[in-house]
Backbone as JSON, one array per atom type, in Angstrom:
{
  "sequence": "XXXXXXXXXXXXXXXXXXXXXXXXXXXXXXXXXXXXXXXXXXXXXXXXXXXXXXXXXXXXXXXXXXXXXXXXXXXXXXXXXXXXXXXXXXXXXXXXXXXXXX",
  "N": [[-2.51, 64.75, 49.05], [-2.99, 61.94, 46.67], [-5.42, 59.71, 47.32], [-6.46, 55.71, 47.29], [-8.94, 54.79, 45.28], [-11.8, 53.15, 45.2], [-12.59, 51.45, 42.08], [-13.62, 49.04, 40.55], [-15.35, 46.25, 40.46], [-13.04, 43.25, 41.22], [-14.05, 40.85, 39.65], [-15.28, 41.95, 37.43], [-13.81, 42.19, 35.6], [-12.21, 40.83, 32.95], [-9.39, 38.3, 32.51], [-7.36, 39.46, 30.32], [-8.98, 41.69, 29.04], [-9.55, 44.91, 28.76], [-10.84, 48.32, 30.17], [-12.05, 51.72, 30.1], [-12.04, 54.05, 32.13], [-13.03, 56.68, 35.33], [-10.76, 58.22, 37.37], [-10.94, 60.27, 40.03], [-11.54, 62.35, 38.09], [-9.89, 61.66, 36.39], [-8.82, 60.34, 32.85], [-8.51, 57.06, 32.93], [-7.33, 53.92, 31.6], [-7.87, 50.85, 32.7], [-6.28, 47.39, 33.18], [-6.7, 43.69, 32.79], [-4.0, 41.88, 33.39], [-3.79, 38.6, 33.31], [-4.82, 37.89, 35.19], [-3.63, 40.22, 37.36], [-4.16, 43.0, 37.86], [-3.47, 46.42, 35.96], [-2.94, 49.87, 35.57], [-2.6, 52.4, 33.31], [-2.93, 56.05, 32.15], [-5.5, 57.2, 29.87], [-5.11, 57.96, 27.27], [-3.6, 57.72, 24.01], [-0.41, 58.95, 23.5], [-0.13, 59.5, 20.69], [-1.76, 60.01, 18.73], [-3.86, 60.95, 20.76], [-5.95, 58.69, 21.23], [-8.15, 56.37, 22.96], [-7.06, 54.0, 24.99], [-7.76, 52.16, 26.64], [-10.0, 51.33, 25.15], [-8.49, 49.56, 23.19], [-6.72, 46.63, 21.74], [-5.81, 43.92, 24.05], [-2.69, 42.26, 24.57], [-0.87, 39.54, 25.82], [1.26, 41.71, 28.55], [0.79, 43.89, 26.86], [-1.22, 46.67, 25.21], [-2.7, 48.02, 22.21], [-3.12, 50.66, 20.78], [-6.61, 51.9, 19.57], [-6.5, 53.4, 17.19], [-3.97, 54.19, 15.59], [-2.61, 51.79, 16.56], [-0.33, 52.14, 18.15], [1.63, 50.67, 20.53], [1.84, 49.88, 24.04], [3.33, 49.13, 26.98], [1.5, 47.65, 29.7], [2.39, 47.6, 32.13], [3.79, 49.44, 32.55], [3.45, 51.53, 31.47], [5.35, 52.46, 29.26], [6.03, 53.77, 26.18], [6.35, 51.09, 23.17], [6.48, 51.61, 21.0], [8.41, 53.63, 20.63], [10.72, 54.12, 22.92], [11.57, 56.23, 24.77], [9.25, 57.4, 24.88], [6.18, 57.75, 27.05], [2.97, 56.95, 28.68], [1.12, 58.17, 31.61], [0.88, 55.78, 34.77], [-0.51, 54.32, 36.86], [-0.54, 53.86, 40.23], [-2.43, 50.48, 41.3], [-4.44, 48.35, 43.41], [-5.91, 45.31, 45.06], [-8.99, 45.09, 46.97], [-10.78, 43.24, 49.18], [-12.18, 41.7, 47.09], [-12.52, 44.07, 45.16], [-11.22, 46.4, 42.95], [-8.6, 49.16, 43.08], [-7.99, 52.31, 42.62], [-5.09, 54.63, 42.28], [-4.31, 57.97, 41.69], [-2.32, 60.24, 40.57]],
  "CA": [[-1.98, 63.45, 48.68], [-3.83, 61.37, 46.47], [-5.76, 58.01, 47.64], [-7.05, 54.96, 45.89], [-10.3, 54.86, 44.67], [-12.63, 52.1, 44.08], [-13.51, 51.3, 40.51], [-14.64, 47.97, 40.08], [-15.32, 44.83, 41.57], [-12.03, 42.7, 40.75], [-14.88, 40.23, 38.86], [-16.13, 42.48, 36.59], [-12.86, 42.76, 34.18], [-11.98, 39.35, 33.07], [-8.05, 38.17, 32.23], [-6.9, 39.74, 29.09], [-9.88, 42.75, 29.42], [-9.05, 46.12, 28.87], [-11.88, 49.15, 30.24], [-11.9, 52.93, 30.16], [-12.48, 54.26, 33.48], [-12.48, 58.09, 35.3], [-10.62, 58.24, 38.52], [-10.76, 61.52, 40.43], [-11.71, 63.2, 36.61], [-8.75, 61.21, 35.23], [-9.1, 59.34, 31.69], [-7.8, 55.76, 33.4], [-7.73, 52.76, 31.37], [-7.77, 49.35, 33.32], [-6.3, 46.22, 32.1], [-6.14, 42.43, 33.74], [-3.06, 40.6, 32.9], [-3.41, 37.55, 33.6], [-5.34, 38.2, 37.29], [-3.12, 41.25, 37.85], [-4.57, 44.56, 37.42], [-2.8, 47.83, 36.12], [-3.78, 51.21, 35.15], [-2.26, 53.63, 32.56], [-3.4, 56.72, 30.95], [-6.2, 56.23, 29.16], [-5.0, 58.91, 25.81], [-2.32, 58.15, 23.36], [0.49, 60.38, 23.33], [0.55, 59.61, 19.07], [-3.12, 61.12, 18.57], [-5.08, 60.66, 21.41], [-7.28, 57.67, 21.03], [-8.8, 55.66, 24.2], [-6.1, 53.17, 25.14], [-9.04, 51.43, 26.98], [-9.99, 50.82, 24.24], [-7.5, 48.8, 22.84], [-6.62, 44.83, 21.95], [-4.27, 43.86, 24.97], [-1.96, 40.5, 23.88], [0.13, 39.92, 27.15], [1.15, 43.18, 28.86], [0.87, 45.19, 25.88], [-1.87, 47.34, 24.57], [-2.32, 48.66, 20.96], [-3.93, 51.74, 20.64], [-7.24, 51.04, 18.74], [-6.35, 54.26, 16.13], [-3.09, 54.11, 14.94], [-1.89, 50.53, 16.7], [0.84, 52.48, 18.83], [2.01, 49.83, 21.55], [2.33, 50.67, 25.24], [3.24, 48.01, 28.0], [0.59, 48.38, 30.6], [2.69, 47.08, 33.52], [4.96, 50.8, 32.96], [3.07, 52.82, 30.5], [6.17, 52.95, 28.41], [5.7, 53.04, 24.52], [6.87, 49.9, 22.34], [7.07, 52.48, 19.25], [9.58, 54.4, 21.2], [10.56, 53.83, 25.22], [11.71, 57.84, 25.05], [7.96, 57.91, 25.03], [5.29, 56.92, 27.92], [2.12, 57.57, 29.36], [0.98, 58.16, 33.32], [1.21, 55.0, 35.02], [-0.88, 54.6, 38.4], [-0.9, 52.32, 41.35], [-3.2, 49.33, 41.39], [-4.73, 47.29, 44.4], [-7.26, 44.61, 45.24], [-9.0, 44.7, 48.06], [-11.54, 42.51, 49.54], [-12.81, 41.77, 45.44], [-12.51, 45.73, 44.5], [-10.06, 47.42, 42.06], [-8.54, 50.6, 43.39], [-6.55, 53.22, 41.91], [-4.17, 56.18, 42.96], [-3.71, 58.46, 40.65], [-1.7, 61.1, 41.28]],
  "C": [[-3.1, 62.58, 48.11], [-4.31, 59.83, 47.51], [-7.07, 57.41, 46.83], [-8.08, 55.02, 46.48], [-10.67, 53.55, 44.49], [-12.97, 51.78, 42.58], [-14.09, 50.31, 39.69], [-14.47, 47.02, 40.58], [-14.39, 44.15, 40.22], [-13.1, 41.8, 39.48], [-15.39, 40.66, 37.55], [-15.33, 42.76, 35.16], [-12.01, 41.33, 34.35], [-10.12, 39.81, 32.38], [-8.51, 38.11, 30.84], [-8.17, 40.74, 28.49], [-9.6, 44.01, 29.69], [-11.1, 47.25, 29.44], [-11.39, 50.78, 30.64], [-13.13, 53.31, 31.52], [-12.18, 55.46, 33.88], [-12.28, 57.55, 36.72], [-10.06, 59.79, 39.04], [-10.5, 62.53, 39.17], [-10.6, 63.29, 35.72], [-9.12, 60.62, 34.45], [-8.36, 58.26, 32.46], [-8.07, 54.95, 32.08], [-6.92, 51.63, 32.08], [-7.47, 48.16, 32.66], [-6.17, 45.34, 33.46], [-5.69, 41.81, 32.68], [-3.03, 39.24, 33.44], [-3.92, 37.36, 35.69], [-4.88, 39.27, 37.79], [-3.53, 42.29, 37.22], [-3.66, 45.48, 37.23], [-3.68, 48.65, 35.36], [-2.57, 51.99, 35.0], [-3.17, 54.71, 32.24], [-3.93, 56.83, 30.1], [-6.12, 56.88, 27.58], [-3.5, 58.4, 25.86], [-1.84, 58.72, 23.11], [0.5, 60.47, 21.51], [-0.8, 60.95, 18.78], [-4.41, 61.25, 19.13], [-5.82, 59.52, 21.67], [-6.89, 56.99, 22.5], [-7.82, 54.27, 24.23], [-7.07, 52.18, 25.92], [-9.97, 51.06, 26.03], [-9.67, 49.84, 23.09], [-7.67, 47.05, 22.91], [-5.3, 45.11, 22.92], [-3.99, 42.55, 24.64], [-0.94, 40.89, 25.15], [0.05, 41.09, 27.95], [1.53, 43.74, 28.05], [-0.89, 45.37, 25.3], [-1.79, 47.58, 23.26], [-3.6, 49.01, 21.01], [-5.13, 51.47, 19.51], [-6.94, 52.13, 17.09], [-5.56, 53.97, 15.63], [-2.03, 52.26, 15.25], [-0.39, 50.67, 17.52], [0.55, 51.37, 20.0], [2.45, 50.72, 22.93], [2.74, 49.28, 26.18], [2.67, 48.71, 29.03], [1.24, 48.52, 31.88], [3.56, 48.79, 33.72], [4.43, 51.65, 32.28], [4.61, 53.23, 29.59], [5.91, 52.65, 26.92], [6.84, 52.03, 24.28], [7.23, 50.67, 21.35], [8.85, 53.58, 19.63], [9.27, 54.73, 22.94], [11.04, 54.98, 25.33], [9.89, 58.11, 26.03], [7.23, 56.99, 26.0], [3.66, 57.45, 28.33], [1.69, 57.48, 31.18], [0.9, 56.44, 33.89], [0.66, 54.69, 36.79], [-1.06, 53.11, 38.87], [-2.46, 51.63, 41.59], [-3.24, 48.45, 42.77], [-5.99, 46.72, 44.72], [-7.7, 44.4, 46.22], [-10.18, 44.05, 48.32], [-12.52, 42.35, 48.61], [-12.91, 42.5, 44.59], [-11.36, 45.46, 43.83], [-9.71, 48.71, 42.73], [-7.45, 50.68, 42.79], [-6.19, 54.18, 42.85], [-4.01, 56.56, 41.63], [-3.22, 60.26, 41.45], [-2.19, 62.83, 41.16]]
}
């Protein structure tokens, strides 16, 4: 069963701050919306590219290659909601970031 991971002090990723992160030798990328942390998948399903990477506007992402849209809060694409990427649990604890990934 997985369990969360540390990966950064809550401080260190400001509101509206995307970062590419490995949890348990996963590609993560980290975003803060607005004080609330989530974590998707850090590869676009279009052609790969570093979604941690990315400009985030609200909870959405755009991929920095092609500009494919994801909402971070579900990992579901904006170009098409058929399509998504992984989607892991987020929590803050005593100033940390932790993930689960599954």
């Amino acid at each position: 069963m997985a369990e969360f991971v540390k990966v950064i002090a809550a401080a260190d990723l400001a509101p509206g701050a995307c970062k590419e992160i490995a949890v348990s030798g996963k590609p993560v990328a980290l975003f803060n919306v607005a004080g609330s942390f989530h974590a998707i998948g850090n590869t676009c399903i279009h052609r790969g590219g570093p979604l941690g990477q990315g400009m985030l506007d609200g909870q959405t992402v755009l991929c920095p290659w092609h500009a494919w849209a994801y909402d971070v809060t579900t990992g579901v694409s904006m170009v098409n909601p058929e399509f998504r990427v992984p989607r892991y649990d987020v929590k803050v604890e005593a100033g940390d970031v932790l993930v689960k990934v599954d």
